[in-house]
C-alpha positions in Angstrom: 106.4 101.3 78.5 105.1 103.9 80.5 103.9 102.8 84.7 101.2 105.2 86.3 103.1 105.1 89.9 100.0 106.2 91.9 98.9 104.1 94.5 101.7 101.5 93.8 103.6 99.5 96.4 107.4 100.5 96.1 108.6 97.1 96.4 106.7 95.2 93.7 106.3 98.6 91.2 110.4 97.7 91.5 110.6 94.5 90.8 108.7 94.9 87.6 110.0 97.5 86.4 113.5 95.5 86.9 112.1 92.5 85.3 110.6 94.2 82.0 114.3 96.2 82.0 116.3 93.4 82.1 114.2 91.9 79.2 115.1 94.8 76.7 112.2 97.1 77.3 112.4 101.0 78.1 110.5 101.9 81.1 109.4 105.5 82.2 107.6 105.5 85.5 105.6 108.9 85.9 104.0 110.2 89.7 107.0 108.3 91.3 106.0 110.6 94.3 102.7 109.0 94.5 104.2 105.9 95.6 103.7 104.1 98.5 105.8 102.7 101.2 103.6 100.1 103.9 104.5 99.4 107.0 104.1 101.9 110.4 105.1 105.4 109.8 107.7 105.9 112.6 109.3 102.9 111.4 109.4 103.5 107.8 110.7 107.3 108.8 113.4 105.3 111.2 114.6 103.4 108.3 115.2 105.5 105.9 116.8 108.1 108.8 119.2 105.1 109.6 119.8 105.1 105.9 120.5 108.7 105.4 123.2 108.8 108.3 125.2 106.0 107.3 128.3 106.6 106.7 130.6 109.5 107.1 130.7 113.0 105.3 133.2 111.8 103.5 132.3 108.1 102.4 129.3 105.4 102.7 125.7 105.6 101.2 124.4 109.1 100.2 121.0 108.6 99.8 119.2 110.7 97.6 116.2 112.9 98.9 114.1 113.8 95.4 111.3 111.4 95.0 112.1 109.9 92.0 115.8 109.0 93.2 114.1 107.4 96.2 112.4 105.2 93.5 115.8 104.7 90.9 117.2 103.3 93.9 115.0 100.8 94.6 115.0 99.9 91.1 118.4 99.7 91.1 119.0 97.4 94.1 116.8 95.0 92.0 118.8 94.7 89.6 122.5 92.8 89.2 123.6 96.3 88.5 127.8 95.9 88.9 127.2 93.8 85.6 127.2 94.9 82.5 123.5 93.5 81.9 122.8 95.2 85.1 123.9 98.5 84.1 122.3 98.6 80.8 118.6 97.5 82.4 119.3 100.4 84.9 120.1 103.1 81.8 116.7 102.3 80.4 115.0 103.1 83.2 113.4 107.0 83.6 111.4 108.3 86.6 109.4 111.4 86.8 108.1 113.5 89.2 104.6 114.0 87.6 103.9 114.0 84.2 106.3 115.3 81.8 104.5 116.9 78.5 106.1 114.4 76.5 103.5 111.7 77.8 100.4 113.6 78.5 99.0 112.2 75.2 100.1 108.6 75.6 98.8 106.3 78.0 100.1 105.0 81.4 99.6 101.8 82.0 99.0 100.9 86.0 100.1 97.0 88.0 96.9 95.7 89.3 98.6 93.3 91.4 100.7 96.5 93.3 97.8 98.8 94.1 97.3 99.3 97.8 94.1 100.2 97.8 93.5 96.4 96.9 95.0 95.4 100.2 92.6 95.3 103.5 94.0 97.2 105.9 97.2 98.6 105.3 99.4 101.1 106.8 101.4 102.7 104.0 102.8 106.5 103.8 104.1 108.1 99.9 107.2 108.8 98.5 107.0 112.4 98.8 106.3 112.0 102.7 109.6 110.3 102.8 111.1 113.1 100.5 110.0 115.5 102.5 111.1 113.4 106.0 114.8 113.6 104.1 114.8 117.0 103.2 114.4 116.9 100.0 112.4 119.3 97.7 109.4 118.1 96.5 
């Protein structure tokens, strides 16, 4: 199964992707740094800054700055992923930063139900705005 990530809420483009893992399927997400994140901009930026610095250099979270980490990670922390049914969901799950040549000719599919642009009035910034915010390369 391959997920058109344009335009997609982070949150629920995770959640499926988790589901449709954990039931056996291989997922490929493509334009994960055409995601979205709602919500205000300073405080999204604050979050993920809180995120970044937790910790010491030595231990706690290292967050990863590429775009389509940002988006494993979200995955990831929807799944039960420190079980073995957990791990192998996460395995089958590939994220791309555009569109590699191996899909070009096959067709992405898209989650009506995640789009933001169905929303009214929503604040929302992308993935590569975060990426880029974190000081990763994008």
């Amino acid at each position: 199964m391959i997920i058109d990530a344009t335009n997609l809420v982070l949150g629920r483009l995770a959640t499926f992707a988790a589901k449709k893992a954990l039931l056996g399927e291989k997922v490929d997400i493509v334009n994960c740094d055409k995601a979205v994140v709602t919500g205000n901009k300073t405080m999204i930026f604050d979050r993920y800054d809180q995120m970044a610095k937790r910790g010491t250099a030595t231990t706690g979270q290292f967050i990863k700055r590429a775009p389509h980490e940002i988006v494993k990670r979200a995955i990831r922390n929807m799944l039960p992923y420190k079980k073995p049914r957990g791990t192998e969901a996460f395995k089958s799950i590939k994220a791309h930063v555009g569109i590699p040549e191996t899909f070009k000719e096959q067709k992405a599919e898209s989650i009506d139900y995640a789009n933001v642009k169905k929303m009214s009035n929503v604040k929302y910034i992308t993935i590569a705005d975060v990426s880029k915010f974190l000081g990763g390369k994008v």
